[in-house]
Residue frames relative to the residue before (quaternion, step in Angstrom):
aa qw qx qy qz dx dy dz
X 1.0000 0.0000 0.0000 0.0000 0.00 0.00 0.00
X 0.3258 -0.7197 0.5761 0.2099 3.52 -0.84 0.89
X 0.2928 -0.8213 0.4621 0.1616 3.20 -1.46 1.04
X 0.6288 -0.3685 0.2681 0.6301 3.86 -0.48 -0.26
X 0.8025 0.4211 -0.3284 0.2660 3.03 -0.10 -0.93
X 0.4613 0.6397 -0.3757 0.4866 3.35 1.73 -0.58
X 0.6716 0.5789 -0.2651 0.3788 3.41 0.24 -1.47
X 0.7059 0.3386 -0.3243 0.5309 3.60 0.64 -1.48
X 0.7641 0.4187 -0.4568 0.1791 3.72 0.11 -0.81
X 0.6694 0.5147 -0.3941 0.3628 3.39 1.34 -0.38
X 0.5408 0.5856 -0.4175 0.4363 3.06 1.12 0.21
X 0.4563 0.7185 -0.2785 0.4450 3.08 0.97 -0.17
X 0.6333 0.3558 -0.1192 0.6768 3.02 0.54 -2.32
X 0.5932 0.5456 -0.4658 0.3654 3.77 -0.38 -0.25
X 0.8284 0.3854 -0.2054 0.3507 3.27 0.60 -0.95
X 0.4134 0.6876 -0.2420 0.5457 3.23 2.17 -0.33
X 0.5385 0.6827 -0.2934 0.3972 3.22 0.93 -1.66
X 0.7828 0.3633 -0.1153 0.4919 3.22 0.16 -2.48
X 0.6828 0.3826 -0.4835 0.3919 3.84 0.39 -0.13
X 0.5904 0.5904 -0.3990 0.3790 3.67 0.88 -0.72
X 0.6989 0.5023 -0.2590 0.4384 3.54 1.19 -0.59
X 0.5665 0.4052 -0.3474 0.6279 3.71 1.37 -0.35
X 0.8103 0.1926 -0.4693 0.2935 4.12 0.59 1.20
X 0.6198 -0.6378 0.2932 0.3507 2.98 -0.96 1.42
X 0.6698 0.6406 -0.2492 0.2810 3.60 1.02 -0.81
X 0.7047 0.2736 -0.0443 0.6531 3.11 1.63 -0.98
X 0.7867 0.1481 -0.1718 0.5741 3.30 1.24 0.69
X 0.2188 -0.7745 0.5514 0.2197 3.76 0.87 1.59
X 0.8782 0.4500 0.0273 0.1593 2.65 -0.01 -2.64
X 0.5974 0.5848 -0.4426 0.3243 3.53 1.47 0.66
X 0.7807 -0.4857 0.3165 0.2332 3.47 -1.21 1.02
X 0.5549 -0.5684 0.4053 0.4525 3.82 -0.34 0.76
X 0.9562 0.1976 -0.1294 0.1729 3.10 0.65 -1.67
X 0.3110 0.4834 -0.5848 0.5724 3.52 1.64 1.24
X 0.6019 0.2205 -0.5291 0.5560 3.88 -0.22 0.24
X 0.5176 0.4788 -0.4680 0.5327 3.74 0.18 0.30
X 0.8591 0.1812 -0.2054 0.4324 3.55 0.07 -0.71
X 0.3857 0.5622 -0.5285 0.5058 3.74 1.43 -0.72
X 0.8534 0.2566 -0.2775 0.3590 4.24 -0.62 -1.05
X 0.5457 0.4738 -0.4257 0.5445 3.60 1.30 0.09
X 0.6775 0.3370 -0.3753 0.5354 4.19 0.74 -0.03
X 0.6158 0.4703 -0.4292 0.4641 4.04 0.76 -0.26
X 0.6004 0.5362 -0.4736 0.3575 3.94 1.03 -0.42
X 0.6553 0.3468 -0.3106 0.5948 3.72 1.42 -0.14
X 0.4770 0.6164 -0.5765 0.2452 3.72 0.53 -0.14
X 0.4902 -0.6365 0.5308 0.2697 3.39 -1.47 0.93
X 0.3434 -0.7085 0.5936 0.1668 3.60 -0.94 1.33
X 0.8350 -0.3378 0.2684 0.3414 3.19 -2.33 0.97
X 0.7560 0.3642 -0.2741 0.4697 3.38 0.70 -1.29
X 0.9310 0.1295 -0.3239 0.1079 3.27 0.27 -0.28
X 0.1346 0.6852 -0.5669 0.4369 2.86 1.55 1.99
X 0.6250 0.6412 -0.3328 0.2957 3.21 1.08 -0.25
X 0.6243 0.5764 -0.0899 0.5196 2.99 1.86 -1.53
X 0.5945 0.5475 -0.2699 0.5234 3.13 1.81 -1.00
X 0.6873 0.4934 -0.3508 0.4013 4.05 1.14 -0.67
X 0.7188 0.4200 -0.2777 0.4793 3.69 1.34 -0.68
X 0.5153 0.5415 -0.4380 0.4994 3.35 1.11 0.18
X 0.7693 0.4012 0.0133 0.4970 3.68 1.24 -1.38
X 0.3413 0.8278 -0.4307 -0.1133 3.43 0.50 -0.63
X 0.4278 0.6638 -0.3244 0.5207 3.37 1.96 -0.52
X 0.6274 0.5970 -0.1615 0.4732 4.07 1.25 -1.03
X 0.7120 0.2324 0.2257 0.6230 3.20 0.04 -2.31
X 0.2034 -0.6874 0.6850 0.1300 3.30 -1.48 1.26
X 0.6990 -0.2921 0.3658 0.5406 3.95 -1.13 0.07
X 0.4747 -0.5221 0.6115 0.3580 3.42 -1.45 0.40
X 0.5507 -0.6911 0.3687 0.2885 3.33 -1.52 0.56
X 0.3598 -0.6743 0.3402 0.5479 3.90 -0.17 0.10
X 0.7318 -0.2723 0.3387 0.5250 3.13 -1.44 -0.91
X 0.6457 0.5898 -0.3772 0.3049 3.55 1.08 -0.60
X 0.6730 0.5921 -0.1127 0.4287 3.21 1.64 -1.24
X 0.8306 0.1632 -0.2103 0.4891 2.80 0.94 -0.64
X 0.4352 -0.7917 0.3941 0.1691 3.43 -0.40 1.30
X 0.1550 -0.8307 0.4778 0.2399 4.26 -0.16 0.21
X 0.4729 0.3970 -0.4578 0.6397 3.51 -0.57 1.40
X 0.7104 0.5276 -0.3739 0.2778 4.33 0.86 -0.89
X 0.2704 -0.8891 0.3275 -0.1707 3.40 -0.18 0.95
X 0.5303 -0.5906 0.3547 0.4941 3.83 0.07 0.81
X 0.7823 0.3273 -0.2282 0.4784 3.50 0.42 -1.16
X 0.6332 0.4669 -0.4815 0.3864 3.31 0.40 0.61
């Protein structure tokens, strides 16, 4: 069973994921058209804040967003 906090952080990492794939630099070898669709699914992805709004409304759903400590930049599904 996934918990909140699980739930919110991959979302999170998800959203990292789909941005890491829309740069060539940190991502030679991906196809035009997933960096085509990776920045055409982040224009609806649900921002930090309102996973927040989404954890006090939910908390049983959505765990707290992670801090800066928790969540680590550069961390990554495949990591």
């Amino acid at each position: 069973m996934t918990m909140p906090d699980e739930r919110t952080m991959a979302i999170f990492q998800t959203r990292q994921f789909l941005q890491e794939l829309l740069d060539p630099k940190q991502r030679p070898n991906v196809p035009g058209c997933v960096r085509q669709e990776a920045r055409r699914l982040l224009r609806h992805y649900p921002l930090p804040m309102e996973l927040s709004l989404a954890h006090d409304a939910l908390p049983f759903i959505f765990g707290a967003p992670p801090t800066a400590s928790e969540y680590v930049i550069g961390k990554t599904l495949r990591d």
